[in-house]
FIZA-847098 format. One record per residue (C-alpha): residue number from 1; residue in one letter; x, y, z. Coordinates in steps of 0.1 Angstrom, whole numbers. Layout:
<pts>
<pt i="NUM" aa="A" x="X" y="Y" z="Z"/>
...
</pts>
This chain:
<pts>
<pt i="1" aa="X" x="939" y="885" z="1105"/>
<pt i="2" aa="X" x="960" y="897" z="1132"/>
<pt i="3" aa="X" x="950" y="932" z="1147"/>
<pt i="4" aa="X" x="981" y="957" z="1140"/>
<pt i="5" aa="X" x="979" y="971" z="1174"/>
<pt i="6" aa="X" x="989" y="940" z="1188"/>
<pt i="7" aa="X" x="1022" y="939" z="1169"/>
<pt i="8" aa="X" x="1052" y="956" z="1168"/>
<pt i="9" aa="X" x="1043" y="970" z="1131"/>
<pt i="10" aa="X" x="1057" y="1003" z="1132"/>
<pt i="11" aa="X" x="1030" y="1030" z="1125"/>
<pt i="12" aa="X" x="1027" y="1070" z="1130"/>
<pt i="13" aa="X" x="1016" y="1084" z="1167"/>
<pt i="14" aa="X" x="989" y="1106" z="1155"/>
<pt i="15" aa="X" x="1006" y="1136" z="1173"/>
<pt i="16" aa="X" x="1040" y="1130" z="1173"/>
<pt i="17" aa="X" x="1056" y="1155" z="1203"/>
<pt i="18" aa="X" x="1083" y="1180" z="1201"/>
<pt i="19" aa="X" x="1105" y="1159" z="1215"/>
<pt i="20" aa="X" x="1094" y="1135" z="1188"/>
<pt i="21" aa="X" x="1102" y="1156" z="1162"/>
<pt i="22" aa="X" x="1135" y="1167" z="1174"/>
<pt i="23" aa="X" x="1151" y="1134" z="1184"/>
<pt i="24" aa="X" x="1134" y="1113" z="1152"/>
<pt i="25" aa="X" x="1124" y="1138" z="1123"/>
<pt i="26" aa="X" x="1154" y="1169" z="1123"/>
<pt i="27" aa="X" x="1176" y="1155" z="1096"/>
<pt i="28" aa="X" x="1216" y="1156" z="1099"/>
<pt i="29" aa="X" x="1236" y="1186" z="1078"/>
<pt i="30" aa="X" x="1245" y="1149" z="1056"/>
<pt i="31" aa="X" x="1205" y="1139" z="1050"/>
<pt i="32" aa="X" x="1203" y="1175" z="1040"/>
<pt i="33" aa="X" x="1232" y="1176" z="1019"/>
<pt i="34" aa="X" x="1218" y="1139" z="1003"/>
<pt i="35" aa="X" x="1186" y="1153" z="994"/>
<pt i="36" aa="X" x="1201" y="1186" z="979"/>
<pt i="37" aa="X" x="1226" y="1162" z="958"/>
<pt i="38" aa="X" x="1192" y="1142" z="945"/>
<pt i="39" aa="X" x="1166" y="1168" z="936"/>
<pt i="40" aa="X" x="1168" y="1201" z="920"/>
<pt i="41" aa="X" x="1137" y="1216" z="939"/>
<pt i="42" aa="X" x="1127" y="1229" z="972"/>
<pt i="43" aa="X" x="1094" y="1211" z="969"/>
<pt i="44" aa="X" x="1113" y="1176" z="965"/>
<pt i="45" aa="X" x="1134" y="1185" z="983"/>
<pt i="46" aa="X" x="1112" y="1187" z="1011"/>
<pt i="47" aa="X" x="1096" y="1155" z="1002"/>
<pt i="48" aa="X" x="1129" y="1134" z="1000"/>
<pt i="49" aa="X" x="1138" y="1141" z="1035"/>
<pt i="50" aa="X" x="1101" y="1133" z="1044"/>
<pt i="51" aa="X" x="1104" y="1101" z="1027"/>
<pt i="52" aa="X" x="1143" y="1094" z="1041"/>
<pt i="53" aa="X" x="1132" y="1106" z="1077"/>
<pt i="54" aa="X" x="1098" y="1081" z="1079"/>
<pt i="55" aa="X" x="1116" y="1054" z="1066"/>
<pt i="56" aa="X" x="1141" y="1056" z="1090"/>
<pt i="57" aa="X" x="1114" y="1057" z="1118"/>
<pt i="58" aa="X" x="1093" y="1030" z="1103"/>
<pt i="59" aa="X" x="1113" y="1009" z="1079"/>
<pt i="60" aa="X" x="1089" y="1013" z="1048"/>
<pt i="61" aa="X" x="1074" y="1037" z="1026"/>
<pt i="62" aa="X" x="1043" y="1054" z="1039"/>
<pt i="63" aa="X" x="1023" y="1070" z="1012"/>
<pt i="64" aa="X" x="1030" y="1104" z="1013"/>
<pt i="65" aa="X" x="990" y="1115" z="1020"/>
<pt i="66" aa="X" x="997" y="1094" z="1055"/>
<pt i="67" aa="X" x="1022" y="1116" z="1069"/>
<pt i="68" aa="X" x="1010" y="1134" z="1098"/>
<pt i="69" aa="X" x="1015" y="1175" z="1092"/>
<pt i="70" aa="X" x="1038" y="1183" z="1122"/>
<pt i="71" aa="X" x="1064" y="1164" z="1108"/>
<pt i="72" aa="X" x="1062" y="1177" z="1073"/>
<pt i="73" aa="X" x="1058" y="1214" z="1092"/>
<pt i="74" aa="X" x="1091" y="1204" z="1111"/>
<pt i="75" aa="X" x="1106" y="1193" z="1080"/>
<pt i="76" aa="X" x="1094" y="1222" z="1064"/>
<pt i="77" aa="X" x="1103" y="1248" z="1094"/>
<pt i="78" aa="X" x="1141" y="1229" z="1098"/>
<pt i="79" aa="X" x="1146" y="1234" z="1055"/>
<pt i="80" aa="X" x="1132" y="1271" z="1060"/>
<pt i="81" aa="X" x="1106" y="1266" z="1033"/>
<pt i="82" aa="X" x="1077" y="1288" z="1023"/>
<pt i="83" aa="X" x="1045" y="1269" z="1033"/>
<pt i="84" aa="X" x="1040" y="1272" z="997"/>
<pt i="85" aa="X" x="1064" y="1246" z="990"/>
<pt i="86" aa="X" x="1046" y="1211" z="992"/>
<pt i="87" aa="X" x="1047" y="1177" z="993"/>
<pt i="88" aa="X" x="1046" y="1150" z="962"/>
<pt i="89" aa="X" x="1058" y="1141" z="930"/>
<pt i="90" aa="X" x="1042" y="1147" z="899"/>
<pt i="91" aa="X" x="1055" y="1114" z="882"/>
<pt i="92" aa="X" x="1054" y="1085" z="903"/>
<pt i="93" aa="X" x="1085" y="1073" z="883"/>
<pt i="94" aa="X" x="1103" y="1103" z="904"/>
<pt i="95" aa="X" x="1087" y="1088" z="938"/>
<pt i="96" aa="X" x="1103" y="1056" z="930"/>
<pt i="97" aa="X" x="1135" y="1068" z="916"/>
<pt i="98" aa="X" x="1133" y="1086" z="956"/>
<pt i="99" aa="X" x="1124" y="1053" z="969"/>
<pt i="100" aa="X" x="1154" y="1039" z="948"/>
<pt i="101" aa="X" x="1179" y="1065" z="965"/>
<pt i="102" aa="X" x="1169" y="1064" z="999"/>
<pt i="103" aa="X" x="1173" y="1025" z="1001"/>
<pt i="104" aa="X" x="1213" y="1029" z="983"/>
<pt i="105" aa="X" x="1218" y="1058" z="1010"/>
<pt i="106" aa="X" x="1205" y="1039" z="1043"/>
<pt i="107" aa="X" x="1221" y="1003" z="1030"/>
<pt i="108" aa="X" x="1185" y="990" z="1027"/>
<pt i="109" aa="X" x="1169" y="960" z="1002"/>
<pt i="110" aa="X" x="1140" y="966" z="989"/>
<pt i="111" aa="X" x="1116" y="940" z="1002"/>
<pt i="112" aa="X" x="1118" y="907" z="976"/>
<pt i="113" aa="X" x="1125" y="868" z="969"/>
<pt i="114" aa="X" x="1154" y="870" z="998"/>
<pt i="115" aa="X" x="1134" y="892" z="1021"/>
<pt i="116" aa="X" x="1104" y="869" z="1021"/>
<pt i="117" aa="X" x="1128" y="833" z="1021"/>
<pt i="118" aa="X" x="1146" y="853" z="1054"/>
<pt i="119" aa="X" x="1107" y="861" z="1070"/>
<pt i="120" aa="X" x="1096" y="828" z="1061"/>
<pt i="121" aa="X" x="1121" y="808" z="1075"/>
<pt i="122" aa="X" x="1124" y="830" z="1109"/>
<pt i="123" aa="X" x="1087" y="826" z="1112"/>
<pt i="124" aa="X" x="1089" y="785" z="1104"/>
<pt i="125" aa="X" x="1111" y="777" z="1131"/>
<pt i="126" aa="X" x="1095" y="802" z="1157"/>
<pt i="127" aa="X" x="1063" y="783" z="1148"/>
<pt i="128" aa="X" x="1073" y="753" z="1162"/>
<pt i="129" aa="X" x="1068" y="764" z="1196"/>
<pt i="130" aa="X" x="1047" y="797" z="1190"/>
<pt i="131" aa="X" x="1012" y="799" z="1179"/>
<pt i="132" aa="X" x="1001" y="836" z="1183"/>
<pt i="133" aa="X" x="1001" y="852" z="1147"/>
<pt i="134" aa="X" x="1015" y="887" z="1164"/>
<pt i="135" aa="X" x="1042" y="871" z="1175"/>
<pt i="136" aa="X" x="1051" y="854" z="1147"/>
<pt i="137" aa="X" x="1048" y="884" z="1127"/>
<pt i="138" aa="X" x="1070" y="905" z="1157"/>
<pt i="139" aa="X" x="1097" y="873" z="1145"/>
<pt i="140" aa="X" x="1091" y="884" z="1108"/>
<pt i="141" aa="X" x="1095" y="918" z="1115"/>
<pt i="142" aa="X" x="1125" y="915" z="1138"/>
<pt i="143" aa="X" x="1139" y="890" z="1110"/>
<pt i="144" aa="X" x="1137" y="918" z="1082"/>
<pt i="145" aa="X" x="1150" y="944" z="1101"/>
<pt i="146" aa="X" x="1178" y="925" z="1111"/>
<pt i="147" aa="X" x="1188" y="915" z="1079"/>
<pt i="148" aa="X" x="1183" y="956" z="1069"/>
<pt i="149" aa="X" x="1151" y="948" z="1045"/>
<pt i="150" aa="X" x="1124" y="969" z="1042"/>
<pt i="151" aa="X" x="1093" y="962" z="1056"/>
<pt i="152" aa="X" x="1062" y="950" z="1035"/>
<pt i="153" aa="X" x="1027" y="964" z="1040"/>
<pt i="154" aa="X" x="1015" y="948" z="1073"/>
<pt i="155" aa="X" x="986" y="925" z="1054"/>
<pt i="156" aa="X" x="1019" y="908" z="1034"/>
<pt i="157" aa="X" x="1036" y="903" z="1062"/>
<pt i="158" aa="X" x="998" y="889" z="1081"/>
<pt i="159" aa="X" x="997" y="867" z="1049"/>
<pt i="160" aa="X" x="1025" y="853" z="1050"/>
<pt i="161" aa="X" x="1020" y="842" z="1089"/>
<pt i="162" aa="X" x="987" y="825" z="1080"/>
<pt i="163" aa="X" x="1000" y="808" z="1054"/>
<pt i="164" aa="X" x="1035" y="790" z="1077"/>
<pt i="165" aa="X" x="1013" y="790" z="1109"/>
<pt i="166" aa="X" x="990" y="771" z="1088"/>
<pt i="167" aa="X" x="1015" y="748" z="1073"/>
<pt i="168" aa="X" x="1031" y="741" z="1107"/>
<pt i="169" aa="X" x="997" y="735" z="1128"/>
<pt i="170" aa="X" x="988" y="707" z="1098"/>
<pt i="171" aa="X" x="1021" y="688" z="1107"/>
<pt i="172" aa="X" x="1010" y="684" z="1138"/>
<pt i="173" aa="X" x="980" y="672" z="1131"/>
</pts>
């Protein structure tokens, strides 16, 4: 398995800095007028633009428990919210009719069928003349987001790799 580190995976910074915070997580008066449209709450409200603002930073979903707390505080602190008002969703149907939204408002495909035939073949050809599994998975991941997919989980992605690099190094054989 290829170490994450050595990738361009995008992940959290475990302290993200003001400047950080300003320039990646403050949403637009649109992003704020989108998550007002599609919740009735402040609390999901709150956790739609943290789902819509770390998507658009990392390109997937991260489970809401992953998110550091300066950026929900600066969420929070932009909305004016009480700290009583938290993060999550009751019903996971309601996370996923978020997820849903978010993808229709940012022009994104879910990750699928296409998604993986576009990785696949990106990381088929750059196999020919590559054999580091990070880079093949930086091709996959350049791949994806060039073709505005969402990203996998990183061990899907590291799967997938293995499995061409493997098919590739056998023809050579």
């Amino acid at each position: 398995m290829a170490s994450i580190e050595r990738t361009a995976y995008p992940r959290f910074a475990t302290a993200p800095s003001s400047k950080d915070l300003l320039t990646l997580y403050t949403p637009t008066e649109d992003e704020i007028r989108f998550a007002q449209q599609a919740t009735r709450s402040t609390d999901h409200q709150l956790t739609c633009l943290v789902l819509l603002k770390t998507f658009q930073r990392l390109g997937y979903f991260p489970r809401l428990s992953d998110v550091p707390v300066t950026i929900v505080q600066h969420l929070r602190s932009v909305l004016h919210c009480e700290e009583e008002v938290v993060v999550g969703f009751l019903e996971p149907r309601t996370l996923y009719r978020h997820h849903r939204l978010i993808r229709e408002y940012l022009g994104v495909t879910a990750y699928g069928a296409a998604a993986r035939h576009f990785a696949a073949h990106a990381v088929y050809e750059a196999a020919q003349t590559m054999d580091n599994p990070a880079d093949l998975i930086n091709v996959a991941l350049e791949t994806l987001i060039k073709e505005r997919d969402e990203l996998p989980g990183f061990s899907t992605v590291d799967r997938l790799v293995r499995r061409i690099r493997t098919l590739v190094n056998r023809h050579f054989s």
